[in-house]
C-alpha positions as CSV (number, residue, x, y, z in Angstrom):
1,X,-21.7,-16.4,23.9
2,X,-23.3,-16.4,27.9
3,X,-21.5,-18.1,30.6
4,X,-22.5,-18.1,34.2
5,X,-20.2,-16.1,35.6
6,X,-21.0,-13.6,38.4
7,X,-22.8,-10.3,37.5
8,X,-20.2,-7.9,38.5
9,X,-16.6,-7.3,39.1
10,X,-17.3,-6.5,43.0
11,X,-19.1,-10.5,43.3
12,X,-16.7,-11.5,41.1
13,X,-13.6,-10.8,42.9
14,X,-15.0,-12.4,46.3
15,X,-15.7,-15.5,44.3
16,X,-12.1,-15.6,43.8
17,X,-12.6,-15.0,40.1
18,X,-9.2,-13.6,39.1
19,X,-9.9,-12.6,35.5
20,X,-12.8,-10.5,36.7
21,X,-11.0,-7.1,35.7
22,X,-10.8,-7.9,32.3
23,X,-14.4,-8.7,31.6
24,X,-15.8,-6.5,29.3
25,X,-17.9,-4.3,30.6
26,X,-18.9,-2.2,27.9
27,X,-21.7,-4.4,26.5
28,X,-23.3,-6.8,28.4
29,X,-26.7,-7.3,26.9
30,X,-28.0,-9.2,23.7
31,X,-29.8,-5.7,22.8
32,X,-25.7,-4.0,22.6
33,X,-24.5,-6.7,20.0
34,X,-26.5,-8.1,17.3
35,X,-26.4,-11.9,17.6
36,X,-26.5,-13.5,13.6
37,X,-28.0,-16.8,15.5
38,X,-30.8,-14.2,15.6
39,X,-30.8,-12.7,12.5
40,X,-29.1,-14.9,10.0
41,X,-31.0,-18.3,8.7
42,X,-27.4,-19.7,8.0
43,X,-25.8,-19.0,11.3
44,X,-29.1,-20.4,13.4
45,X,-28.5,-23.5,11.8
46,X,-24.8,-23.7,12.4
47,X,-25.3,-23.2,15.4
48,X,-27.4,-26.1,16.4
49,X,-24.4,-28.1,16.8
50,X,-23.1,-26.1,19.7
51,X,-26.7,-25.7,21.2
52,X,-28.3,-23.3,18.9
53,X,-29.3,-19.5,18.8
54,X,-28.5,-17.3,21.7
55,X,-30.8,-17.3,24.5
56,X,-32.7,-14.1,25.2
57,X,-31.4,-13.6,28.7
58,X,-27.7,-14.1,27.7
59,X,-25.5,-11.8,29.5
60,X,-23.7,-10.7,26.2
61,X,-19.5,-9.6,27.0
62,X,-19.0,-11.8,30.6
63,X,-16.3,-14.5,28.8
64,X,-13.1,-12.7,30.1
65,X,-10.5,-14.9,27.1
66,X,-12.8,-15.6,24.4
67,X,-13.9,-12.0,23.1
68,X,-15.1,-11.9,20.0
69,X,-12.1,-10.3,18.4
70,X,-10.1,-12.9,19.7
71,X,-12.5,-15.9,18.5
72,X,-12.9,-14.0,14.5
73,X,-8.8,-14.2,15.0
74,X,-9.1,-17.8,15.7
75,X,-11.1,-18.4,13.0
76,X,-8.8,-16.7,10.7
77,X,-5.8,-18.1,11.9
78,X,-7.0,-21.7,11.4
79,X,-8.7,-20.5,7.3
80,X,-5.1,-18.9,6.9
81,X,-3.0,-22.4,8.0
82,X,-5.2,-24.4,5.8
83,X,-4.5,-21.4,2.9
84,X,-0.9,-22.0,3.3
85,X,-1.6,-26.1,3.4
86,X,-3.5,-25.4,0.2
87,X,-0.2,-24.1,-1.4
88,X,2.0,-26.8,0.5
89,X,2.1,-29.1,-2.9
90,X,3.9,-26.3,-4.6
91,X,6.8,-26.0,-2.5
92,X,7.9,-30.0,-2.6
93,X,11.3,-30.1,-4.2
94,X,13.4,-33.3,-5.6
95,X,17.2,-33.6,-5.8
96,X,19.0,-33.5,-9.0
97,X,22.6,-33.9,-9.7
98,X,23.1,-30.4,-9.3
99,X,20.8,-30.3,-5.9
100,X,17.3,-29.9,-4.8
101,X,14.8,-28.2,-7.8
102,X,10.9,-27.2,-7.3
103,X,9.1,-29.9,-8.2
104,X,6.4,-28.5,-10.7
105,X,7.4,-30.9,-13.3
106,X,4.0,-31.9,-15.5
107,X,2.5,-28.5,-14.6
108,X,1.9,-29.4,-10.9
109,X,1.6,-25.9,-10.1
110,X,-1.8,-26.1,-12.0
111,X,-2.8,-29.5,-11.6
112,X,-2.8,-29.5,-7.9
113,X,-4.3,-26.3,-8.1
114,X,-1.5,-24.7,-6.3
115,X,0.3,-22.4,-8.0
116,X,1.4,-19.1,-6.6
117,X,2.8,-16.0,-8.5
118,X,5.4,-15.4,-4.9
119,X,7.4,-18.7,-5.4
120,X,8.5,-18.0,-9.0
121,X,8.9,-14.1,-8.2
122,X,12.2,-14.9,-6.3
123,X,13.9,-16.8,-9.3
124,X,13.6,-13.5,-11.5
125,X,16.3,-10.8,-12.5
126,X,15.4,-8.2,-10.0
127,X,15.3,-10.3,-6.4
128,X,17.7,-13.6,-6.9
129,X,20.9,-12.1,-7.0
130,X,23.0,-10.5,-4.3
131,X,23.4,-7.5,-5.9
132,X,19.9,-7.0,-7.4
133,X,18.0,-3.9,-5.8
134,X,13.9,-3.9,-7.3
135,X,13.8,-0.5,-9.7
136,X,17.2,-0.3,-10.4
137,X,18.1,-3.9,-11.5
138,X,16.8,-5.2,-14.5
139,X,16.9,-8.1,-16.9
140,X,15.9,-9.7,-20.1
141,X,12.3,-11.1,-21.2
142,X,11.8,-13.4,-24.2
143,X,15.2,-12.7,-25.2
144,X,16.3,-13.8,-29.1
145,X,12.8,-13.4,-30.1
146,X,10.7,-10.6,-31.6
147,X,8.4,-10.0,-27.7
148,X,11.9,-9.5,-26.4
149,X,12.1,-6.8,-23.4
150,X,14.2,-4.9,-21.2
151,X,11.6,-5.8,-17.5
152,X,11.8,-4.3,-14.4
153,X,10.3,-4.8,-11.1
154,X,6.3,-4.4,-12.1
155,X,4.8,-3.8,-8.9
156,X,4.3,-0.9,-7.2
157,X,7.1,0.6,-4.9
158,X,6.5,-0.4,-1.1
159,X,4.7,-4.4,-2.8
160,X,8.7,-4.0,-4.7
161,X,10.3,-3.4,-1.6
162,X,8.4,-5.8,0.7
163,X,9.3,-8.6,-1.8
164,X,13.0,-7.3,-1.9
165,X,13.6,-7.4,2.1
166,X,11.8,-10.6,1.8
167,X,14.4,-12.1,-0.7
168,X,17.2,-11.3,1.5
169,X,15.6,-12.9,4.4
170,X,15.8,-15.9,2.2
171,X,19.0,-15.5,1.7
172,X,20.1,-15.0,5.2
173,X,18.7,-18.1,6.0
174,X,20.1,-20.3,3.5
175,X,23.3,-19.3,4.7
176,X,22.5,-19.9,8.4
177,X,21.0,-23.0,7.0
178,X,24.1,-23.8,5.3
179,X,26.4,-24.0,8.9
180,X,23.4,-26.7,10.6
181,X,22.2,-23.3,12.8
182,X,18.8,-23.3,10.9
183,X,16.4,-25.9,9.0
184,X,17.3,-26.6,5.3
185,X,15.0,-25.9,1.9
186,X,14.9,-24.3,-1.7
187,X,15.5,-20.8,-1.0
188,X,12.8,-19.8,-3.2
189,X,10.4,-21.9,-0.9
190,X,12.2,-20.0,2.5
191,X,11.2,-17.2,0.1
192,X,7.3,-18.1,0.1
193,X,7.3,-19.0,3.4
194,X,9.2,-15.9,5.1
195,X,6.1,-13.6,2.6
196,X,3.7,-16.0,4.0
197,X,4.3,-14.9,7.3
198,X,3.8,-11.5,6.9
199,X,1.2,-11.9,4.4
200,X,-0.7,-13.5,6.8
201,X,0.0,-11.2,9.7
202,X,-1.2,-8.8,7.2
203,X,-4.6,-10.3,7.1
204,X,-5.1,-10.2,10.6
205,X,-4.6,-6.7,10.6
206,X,-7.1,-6.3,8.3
207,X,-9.9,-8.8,10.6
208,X,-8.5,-6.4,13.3
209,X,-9.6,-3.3,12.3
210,X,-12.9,-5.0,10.5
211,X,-14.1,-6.1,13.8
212,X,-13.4,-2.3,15.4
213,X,-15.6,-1.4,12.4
214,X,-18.4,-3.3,12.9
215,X,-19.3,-2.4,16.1
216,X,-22.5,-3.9,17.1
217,X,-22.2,-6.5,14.0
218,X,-19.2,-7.8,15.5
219,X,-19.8,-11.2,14.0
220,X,-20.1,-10.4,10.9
221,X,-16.4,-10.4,10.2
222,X,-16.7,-14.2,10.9
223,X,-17.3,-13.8,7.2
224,X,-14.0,-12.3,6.4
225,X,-12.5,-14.9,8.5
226,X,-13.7,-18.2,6.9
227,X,-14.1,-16.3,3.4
228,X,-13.0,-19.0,1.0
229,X,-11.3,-16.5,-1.1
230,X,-8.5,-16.1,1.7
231,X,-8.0,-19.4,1.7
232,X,-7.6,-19.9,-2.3
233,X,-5.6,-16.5,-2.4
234,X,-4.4,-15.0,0.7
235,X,-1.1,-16.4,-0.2
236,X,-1.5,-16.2,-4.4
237,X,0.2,-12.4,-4.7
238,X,1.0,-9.4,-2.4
239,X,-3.0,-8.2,-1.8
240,X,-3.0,-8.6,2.1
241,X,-0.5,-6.0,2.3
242,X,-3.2,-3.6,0.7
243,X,-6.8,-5.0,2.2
244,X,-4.7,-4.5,5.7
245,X,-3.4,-0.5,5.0
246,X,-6.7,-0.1,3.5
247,X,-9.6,-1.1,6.1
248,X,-6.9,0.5,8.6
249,X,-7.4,4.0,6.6
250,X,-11.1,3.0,7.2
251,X,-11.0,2.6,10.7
252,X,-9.3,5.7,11.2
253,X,-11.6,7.9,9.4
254,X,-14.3,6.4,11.7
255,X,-12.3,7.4,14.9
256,X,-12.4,10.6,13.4
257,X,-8.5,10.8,12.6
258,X,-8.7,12.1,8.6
259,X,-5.0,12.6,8.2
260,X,-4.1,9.5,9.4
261,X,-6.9,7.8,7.6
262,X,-5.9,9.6,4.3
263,X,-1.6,8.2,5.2
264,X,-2.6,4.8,5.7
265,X,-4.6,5.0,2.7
266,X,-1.6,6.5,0.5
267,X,0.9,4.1,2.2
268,X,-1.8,1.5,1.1
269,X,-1.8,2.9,-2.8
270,X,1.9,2.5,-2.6
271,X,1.3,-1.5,-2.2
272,X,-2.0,-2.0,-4.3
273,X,-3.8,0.9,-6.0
274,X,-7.1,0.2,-4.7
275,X,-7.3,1.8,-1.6
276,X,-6.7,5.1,-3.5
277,X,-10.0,4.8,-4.3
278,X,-11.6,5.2,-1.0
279,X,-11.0,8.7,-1.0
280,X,-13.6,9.7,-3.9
281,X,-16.4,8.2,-1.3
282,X,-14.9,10.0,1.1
283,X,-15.2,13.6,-0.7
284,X,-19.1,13.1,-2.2
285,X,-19.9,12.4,1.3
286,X,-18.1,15.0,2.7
287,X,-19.7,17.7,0.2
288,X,-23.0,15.9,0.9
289,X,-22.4,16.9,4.7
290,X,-20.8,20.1,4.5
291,X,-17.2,18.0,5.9
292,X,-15.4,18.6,2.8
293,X,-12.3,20.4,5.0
294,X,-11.5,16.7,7.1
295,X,-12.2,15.0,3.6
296,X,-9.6,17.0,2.1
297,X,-7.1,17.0,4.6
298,X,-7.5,13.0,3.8
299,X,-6.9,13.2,0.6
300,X,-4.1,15.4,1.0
301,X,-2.7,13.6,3.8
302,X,-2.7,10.5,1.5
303,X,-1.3,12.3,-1.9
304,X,1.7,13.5,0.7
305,X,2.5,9.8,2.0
306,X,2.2,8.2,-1.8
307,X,4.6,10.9,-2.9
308,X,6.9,10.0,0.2
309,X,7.0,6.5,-0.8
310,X,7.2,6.9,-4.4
311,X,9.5,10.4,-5.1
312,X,12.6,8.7,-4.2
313,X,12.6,5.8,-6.3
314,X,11.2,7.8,-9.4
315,X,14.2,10.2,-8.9
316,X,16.8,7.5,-8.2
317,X,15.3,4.7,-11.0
318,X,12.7,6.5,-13.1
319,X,12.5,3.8,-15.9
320,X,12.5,1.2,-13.3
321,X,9.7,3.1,-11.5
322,X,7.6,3.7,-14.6
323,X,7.5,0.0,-15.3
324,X,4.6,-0.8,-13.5
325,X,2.7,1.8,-15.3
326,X,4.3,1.1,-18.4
327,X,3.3,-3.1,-18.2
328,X,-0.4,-2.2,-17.1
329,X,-0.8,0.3,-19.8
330,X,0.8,-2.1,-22.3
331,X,-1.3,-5.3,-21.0
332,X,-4.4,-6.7,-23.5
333,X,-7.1,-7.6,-22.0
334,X,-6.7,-10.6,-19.5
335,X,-8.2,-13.9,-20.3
336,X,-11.0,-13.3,-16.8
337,X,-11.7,-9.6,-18.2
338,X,-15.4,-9.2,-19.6
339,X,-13.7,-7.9,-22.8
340,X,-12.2,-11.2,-23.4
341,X,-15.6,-13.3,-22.5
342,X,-17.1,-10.7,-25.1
343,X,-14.5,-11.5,-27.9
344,X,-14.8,-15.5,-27.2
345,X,-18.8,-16.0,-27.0
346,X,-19.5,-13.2,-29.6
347,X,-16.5,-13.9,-32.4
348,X,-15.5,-10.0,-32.2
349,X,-12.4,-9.5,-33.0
350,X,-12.2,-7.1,-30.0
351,X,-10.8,-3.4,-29.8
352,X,-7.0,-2.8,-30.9
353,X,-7.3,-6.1,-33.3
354,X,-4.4,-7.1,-34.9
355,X,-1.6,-5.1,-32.6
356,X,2.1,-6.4,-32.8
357,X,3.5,-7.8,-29.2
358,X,4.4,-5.1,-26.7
359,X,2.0,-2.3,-28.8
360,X,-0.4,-0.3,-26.5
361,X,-4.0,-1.2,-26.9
362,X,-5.2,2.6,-26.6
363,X,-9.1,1.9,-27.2
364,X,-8.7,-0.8,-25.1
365,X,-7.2,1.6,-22.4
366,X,-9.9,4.6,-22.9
367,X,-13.1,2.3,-23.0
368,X,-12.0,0.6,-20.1
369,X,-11.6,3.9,-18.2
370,X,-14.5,6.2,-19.7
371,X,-16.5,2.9,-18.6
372,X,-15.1,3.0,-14.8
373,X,-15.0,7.2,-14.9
374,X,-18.9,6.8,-16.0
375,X,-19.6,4.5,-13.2
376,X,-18.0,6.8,-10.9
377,X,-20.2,9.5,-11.9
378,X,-22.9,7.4,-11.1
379,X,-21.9,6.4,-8.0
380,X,-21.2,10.0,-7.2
381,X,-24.4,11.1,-8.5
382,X,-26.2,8.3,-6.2
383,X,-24.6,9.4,-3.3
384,X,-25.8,13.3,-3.8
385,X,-29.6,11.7,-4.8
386,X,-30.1,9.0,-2.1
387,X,-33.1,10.1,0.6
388,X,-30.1,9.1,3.0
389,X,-26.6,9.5,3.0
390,X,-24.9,6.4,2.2
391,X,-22.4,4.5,4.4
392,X,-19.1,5.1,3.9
393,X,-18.3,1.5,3.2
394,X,-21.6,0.9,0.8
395,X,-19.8,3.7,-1.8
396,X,-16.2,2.2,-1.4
397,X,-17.7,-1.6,-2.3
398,X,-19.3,0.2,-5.4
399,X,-16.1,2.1,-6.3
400,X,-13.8,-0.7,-6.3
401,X,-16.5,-3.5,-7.7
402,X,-17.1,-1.0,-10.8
403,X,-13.0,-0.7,-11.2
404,X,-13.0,-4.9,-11.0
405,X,-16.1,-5.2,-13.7
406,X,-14.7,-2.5,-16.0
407,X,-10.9,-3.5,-15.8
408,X,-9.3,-5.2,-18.8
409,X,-7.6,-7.3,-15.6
410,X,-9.3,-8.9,-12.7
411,X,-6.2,-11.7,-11.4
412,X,-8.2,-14.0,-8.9
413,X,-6.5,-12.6,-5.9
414,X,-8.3,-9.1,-6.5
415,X,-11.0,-10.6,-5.3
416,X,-9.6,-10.1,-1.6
417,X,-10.3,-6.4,-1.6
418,X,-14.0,-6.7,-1.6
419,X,-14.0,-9.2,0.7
420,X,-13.7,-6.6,3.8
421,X,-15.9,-3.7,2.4
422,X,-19.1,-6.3,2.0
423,X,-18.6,-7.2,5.1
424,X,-19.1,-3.6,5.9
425,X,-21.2,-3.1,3.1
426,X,-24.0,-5.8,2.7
427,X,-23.5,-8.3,5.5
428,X,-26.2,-10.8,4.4
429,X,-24.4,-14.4,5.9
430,X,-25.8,-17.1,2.5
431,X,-25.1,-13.9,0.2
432,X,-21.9,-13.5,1.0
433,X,-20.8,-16.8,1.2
434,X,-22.4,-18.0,-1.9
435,X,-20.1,-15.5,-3.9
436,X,-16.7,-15.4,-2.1
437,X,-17.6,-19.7,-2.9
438,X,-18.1,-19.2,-6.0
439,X,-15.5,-17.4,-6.6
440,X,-13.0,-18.8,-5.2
441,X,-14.0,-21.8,-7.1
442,X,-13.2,-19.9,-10.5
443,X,-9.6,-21.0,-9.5
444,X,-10.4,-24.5,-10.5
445,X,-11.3,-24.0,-13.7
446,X,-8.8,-21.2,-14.4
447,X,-5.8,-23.5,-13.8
448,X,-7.0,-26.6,-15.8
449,X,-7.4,-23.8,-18.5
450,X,-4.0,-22.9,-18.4
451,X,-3.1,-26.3,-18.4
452,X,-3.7,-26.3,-22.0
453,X,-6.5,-28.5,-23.8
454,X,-3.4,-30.4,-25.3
455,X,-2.7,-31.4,-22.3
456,X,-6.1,-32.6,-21.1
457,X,-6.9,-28.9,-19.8
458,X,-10.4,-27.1,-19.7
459,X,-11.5,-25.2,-22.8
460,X,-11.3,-21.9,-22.4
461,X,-15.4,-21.5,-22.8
462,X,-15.8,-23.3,-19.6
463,X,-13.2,-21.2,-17.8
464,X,-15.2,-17.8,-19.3
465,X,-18.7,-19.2,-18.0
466,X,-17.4,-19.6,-14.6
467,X,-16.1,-15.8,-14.9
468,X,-19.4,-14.6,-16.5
469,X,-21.1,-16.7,-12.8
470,X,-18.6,-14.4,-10.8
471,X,-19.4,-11.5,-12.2
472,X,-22.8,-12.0,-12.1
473,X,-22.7,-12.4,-8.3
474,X,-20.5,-9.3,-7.9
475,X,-23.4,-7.1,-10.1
476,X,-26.0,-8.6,-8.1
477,X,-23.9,-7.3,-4.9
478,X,-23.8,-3.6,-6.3
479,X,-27.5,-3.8,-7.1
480,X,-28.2,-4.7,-3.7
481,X,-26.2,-1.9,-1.7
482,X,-27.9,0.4,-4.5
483,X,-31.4,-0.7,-3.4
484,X,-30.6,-0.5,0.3
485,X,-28.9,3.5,-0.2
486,X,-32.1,4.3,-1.6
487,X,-34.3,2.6,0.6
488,X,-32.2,2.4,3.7
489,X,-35.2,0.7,6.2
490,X,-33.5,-2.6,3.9
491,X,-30.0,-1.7,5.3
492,X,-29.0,-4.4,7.8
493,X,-26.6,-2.1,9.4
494,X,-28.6,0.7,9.8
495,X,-31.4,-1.2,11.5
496,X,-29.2,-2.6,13.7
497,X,-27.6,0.5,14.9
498,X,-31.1,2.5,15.2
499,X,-31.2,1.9,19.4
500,X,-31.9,4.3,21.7
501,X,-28.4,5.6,22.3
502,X,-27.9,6.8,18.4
503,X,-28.2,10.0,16.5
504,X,-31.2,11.5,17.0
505,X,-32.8,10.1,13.7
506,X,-31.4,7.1,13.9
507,X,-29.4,6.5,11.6
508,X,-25.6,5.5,11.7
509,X,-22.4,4.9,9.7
510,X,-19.9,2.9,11.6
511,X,-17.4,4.6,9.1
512,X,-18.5,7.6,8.8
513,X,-16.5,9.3,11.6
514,X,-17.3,13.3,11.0
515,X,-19.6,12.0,8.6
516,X,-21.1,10.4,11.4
517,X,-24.7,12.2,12.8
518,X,-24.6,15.0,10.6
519,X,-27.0,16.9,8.7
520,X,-27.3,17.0,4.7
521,X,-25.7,20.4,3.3
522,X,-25.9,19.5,-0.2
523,X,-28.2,17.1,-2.2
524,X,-29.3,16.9,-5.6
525,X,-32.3,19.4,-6.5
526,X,-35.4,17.5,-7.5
527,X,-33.8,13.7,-7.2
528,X,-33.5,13.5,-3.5
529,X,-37.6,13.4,-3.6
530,X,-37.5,9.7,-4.6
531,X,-37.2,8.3,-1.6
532,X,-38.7,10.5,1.0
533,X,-41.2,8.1,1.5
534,X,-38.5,5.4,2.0
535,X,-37.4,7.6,4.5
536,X,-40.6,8.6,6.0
537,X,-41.4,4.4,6.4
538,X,-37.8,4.2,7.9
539,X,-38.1,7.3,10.7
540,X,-42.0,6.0,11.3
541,X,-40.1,2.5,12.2
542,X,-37.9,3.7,14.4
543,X,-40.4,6.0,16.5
544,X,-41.9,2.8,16.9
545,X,-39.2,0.9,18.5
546,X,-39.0,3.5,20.6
């Protein structure tokens, strides 16, 4: 972005430029940001319509409103309106007799592709009525029939209590509603909108603390602002709660704040559990380094904030508390799961065959996680064997990709949490759109399935094939973070932090906070070998920048 505005604040002020003092000053060349209009094919294209790529004698940080953390915002802001128009057919209502109902008559909900799980979550046992407190209330499932079950609240406890404070909003304004003081509707839809709201606010916590991540990239979390995946599921379930605690946790590990890093992160496993698995990056690196001390205050930092959260309830409700556990442990394998595309293209009968409703599939359970434990250890094992140490963020995208691949679940809006560590991870502009596209698009097919056939739905083969084309995409990711830990001259982020200015070979990890600049204490024996001459190239490429 270059303007023509005066060099400094001094000619600035006698030009009678009155937002001179909030200029940004702290980097005001091209070389102090990279510019994608330089770097990316996709965004030099886009940007012919505004006058193309950035000229070389820009002066970089002179536009005193339009910052680039307030433009990303912008940009998020406007994919987050049109999430929340995307989910507008699925709060119309009609009057009965007895009032105004949702209209999802004829499966709207899946024809118009709008379906959200928050809408129906007010209308059950443990949120609609006055009296109902999540963990401790509980009501009937499938009652009269042989699936029939005592459910709690299944989500975990601050998601519970987020949606509980969030029901009572609803109901405090219905009854404002109800004297003229307020506007009108369904209070399940005041219920959707009110989460909405903070879902939303959510998210822009989370572009927040990308952007302070990025640093030089800045405008790579242009990509986490358009992603199409917020805008088919930023408002499908709770997940913004976690991607915002989590990349926060992030951010203050890189600002070199572990215990605060490691209670945002617990905080953040007490909404979603993925952000619990940041920390197992965080302590290979740390041993690779010789920081294991910060890395564990983290990790105990965050086991003290889960417990916080999650001690009282247990003690107060514990079958309540358990049932989140208890449902995921109890759960088949989900229709987008790889174990169910394996049972429909193979005709296996699949583990656990022939178990009565509400039985646990154990061998479903252990394969799934010795499969995720083993790619842990690999993961792990990369991280010890690498010629460099990885980023922070390129572990953390593997970690929680191999958890999605392995899963017996993967519900579309999971998709949101890898949307901010690629960013960090593997920001390559066509890559990354072409899968967040993609798979947000698996929504398509996934509600026409569920439609039924009978009632002019999708087969369920065609549903499968587009998750087999998602997951592809997502492997293909991992493969490509793998090849750029081992030969890091590939890493985009790397070669755009190696400036004069850096580490002294270097070499940089926006996240890596006391990871950041220090030398290996423990690698490998015999492994770490591989990729010296990667390393070698990389340091020989560098000198000659200089």
């Amino acid at each position: 972005m270059s303007t023509n505005e005066p060099a400094d604040r001094e000619t600035a002020a006698s030009s009678g430029n009155a937002f001179a003092a909030v200029v940004d000053r702290t980097s005001l060349s091209p070389a102090d940001r990279v510019a994608p209009t330089w770097t990316e094919p996709l965004a030099r294209k886009a940007s012919r319509v505004i006058g193309g790529p950035l000229g070389r004698h820009a002066q970089v940080g002179r536009q005193w409103f339009f910052t680039p953390l307030r433009v990303v915002l912008l940009l998020a802001v406007v994919t987050l309106v049109a999430a929340w128009l995307f989910k507008a057919p699925c709060q119309v209502t009609y009057e009965t007799g007895s009032g105004p109902q949702l209209d999802w008559r004829n499966s709207k909900q899946y024809t118009a592709m709008c379906y959200t799980d928050i809408i129906p979550r007010y209308g059950v046992g443990d949120l609609a009525p006055d009296d109902a407190f999540p963990y401790k209330t509980s009501w009937v499932e499938n009652a009269g029939t042989p699936g029939e079950q005592v459910r709690y609240m299944e989500y975990p406890v601050l998601t519970g209590l987020f949606q509980w404070i969030n029901a009572r909003a609803a109901d405090g304004w219905a009854t404002l509603a109800a004297f003229g003081w307020l506007p009108s509707g369904l209070t399940s839809v005041l219920y959707f909108n009110i989460t909405a709201f903070w879902l939303a606010a959510a998210w822009l916590v989370t572009i927040w603390a990308l952007v302070a991540l990025t640093r030089r990239r800045v405008w790579d979390v242009a990509l986490a602002a358009v992603s199409p995946l917020v805008f088919a599921h930023a408002f499908t379930n709770f997940d913004a709660l976690a991607t915002a605690l989590g990349t926060a946790g992030l951010l203050a590990w890189a600002r070199r704040r572990p215990v605060l890093a490691g209670a945002l992160i617990g905080i953040g496993g007490a909404t979603k559990l993925y952000p619990l698995f940041f920390l197992g990056p965080l302590l290979v690196l740390a041993w690779r380094a010789g920081k294991l001390p910060d890395a564990a205050r983290a990790v105990m930092s965050a086991a003290l904030a889960w417990l916080v959260v999650n001690v009282p309830v247990l003690l107060a409700y514990p079958q309540g508390w358990g049932e989140f556990f208890r449902l995921n442990s109890q759960r088949p394998a989900d229709p987008d799961s790889l174990y169910n595309v394996l049972v429909h293209f193979t005709g296996w009968s699949g583990f656990d065959a022939g178990l009565p409703p509400g039985a646990t599939p154990v061998v479903l359970n252990a394969v799934s996680l010795g499969l995720f434990v083993l790619a842990c250890a690999a993961i792990g094992w990369l991280a010890l064997a690498a010629p460099t140490r990885p980023r922070v963020a390129q572990l953390c995208f593997l970690v929680v990709a191999a958890f999605l691949l392995t899963n017996k679940v993967w519900s579309p809006q999971y998709s949101l949490w890898l949307v901010p560590l690629a960013v960090l991870a593997l920001p390559r502009w066509r890559l990354l759109l072409t899968w967040m596209a993609v798979d947000a698009a698996v929504w398509a097919p996934r509600m026409y399935y569920y439609l039924g056939s009978a009632n002019k739905g999708l087969p369920e083969g065609w549903f499968l094939g587009a998750v087999v084309v998602r997951d592809a995409l997502v492997v293909l990711l991992c493969v490509l973070v793998v090849r750029e830990v081992l030969r890091p001259e590939r890493d985009a982020v790397r070669t755009a932090l190696a400036v004069p200015g850096d580490h002294a070979d270097g070499v940089d990890d926006p996240c890596g906070g006391v990871l950041d600049g220090s030398r290996d204490r423990f690698v490998v024996p015999g492994v770490a070998r591989w990729g010296r001459r990667a390393l070698a190239f990389t340091r020989g490429a560098l000198a000659s920048r200089r």
